[in-house]
C-alpha positions as MATLAB code, in Angstrom:
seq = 'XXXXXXXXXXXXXXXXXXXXXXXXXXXXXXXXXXXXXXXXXXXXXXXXXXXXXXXXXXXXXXXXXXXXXXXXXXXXXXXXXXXXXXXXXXXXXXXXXXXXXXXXXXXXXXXXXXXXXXXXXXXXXXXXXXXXXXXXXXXXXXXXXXXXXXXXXXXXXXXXXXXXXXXXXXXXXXXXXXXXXXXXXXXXXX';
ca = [
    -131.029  161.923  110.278;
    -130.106  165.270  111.767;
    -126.392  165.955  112.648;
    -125.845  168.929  114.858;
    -122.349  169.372  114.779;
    -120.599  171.341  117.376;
    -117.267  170.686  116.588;
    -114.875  171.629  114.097;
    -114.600  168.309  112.792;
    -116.074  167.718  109.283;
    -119.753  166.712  109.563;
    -120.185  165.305  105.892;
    -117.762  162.897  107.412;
    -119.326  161.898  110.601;
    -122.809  161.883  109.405;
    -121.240  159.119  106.411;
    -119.901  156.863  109.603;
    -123.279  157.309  110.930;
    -125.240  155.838  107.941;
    -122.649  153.188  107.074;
    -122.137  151.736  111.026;
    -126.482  151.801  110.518;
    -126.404  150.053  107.481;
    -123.530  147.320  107.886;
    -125.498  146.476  111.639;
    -128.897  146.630  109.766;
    -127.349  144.074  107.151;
    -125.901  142.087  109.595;
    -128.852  141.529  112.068;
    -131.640  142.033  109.139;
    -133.856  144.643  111.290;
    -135.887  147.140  109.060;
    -137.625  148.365  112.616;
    -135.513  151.519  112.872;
    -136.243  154.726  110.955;
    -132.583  156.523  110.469;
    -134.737  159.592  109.725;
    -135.878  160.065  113.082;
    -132.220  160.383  114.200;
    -130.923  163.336  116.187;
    -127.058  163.298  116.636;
    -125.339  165.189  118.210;
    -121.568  165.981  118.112;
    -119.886  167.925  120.724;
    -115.927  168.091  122.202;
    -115.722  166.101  125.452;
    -113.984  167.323  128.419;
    -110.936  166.082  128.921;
    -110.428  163.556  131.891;
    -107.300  161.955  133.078;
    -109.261  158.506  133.740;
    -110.419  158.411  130.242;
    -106.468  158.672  128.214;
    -107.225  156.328  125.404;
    -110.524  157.280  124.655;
    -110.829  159.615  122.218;
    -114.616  159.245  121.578;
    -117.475  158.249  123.867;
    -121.261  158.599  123.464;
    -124.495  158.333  125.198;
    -128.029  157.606  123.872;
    -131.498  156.970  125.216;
    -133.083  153.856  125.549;
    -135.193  152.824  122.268;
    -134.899  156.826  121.693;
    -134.095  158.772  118.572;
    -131.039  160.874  120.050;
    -127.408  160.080  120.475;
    -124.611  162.243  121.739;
    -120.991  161.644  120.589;
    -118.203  163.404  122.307;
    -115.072  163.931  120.781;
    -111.539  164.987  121.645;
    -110.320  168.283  119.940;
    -107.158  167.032  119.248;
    -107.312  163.625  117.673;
    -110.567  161.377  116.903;
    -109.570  158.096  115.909;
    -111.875  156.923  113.030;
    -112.801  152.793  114.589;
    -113.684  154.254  118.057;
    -115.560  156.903  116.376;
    -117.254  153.703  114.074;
    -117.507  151.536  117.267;
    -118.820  153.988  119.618;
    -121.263  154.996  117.197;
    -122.470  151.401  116.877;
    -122.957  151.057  120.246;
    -124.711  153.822  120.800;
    -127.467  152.628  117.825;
    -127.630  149.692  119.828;
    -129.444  151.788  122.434;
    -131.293  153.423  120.409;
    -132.902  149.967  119.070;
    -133.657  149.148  122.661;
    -130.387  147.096  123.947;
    -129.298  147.736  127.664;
    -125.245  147.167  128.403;
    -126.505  143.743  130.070;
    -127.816  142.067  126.972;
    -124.825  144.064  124.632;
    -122.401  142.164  126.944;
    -121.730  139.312  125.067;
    -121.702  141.212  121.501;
    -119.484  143.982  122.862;
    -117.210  141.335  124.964;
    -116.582  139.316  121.680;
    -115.916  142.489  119.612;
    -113.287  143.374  122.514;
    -111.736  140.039  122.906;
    -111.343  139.594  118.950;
    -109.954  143.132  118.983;
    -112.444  145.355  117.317;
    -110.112  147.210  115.507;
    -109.848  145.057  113.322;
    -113.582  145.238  113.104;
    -113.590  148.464  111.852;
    -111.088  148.564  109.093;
    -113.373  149.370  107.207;
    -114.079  152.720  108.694;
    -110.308  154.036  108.127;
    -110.393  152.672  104.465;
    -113.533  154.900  103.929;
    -112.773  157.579  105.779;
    -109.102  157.681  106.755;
    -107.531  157.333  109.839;
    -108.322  160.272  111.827;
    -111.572  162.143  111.613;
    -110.424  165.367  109.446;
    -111.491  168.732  110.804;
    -113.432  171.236  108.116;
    -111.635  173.038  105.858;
    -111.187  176.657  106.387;
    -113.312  178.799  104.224;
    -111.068  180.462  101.082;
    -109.931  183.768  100.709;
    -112.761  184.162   98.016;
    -115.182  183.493  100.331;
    -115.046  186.208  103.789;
    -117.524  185.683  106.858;
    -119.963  188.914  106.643;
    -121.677  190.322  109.777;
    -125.430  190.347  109.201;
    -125.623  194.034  109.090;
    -123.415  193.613  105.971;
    -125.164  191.574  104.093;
    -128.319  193.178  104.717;
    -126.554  196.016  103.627;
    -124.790  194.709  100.125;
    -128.740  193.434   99.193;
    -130.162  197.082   99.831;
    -127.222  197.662   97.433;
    -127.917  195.203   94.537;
    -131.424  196.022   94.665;
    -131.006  199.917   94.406;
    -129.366  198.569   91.204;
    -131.953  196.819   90.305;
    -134.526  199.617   90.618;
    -132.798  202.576   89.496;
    -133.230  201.882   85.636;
    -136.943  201.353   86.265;
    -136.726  204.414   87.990;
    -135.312  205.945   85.039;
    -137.258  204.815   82.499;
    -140.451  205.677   84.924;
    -139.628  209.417   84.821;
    -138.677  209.387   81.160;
    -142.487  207.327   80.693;
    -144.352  209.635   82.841;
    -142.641  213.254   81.389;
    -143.830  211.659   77.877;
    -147.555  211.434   79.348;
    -147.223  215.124   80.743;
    -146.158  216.197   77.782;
    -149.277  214.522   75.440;
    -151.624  215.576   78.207;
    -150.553  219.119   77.717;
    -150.517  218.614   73.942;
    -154.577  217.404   74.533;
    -155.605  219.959   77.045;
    -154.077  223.017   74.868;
    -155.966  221.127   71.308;
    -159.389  221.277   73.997;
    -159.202  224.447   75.390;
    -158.633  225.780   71.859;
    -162.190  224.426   70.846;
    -163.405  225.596   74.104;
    -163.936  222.038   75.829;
    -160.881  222.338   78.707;
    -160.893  222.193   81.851;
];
């Protein structure tokens, strides 16, 4: 699967909700007919609409396709929706259309499908966590910097060889001298 996370939500995270909501409906309906690999998500932040209050997460996916989009709210992503919308979104991607998810999704509604997806928020908490920050010990460079700190660990690199290069090659002047004063003193020089 690919995850192409947009968001500042952790995508370790999200892509584990992914492969567990794939493998708990893939144990549960015993299909092997879907290749997880072929997988494109997609996270990005939804807009916010005033019909929509409750939802923090919705989705859309293409028919028997290998893409799904997940949209989520920046400031709170509850982790069941997130498990639930997820689901149904795989279910489009294995070739269901809303008519014949009806029943299924009805069922999970009227038996509350929270409750269907504790397992979610025992795995992966509550709300969807967003990424840590990076440390101190770690600072974001500009590319021009760290083009510019390798020029600099390589000049390190090569000025030894460079050294030991001049010291090498005066050493060969100076026997090459040595040879062509010992020739041109029996009168076969240059």
């Amino acid at each position: 699967m690919r995850l192409i996370n947009s968001t500042n939500y952790d995508g370790r995270t999200i892509r584990g909700i992914i492969t567990s909501v794939f493998r708990r409906y893939e144990k549960l309906e015993h299909k092997g007919f879907y290749d997880l690999d072929m997988l494109r998500a997609y996270v990005v932040y939804r807009r916010t609409a005033e019909n929509l209050p409750f939802w923090t997460v919705t989705g859309e996916a293409f028919l028997k396709g290998h893409y799904i989009k997940l949209f989520l709210d920046k400031s709170y992503v509850d982790v069941r929706t997130l498990a639930y919308v997820i689901e149904h979104e795989l279910e489009h991607c294995f070739g269901y259309q809303h008519r014949k998810m009806a029943k299924i999704t009805s069922a999970r509604w009227e038996n509350g499908y929270r409750s269907n997806y504790d397992w979610a928020a025992e795995d992966y908490g509550e709300m969807l966590n967003p990424r840590k920050p990076r440390t101190a010990g770690s600072p974001v460079l500009s590319l021009q910097e760290r083009r510019y700190q390798r020029l600099c660990e390589r000049e390190k690199k090569w000025v030894p060889k460079y050294n030991r290069a001049k010291n090498a090659l005066a050493k060969i002047r100076e026997k090459k001298r040595y040879y062509e004063k010992q020739m041109a003193a029996k009168g076969k020089g240059k």
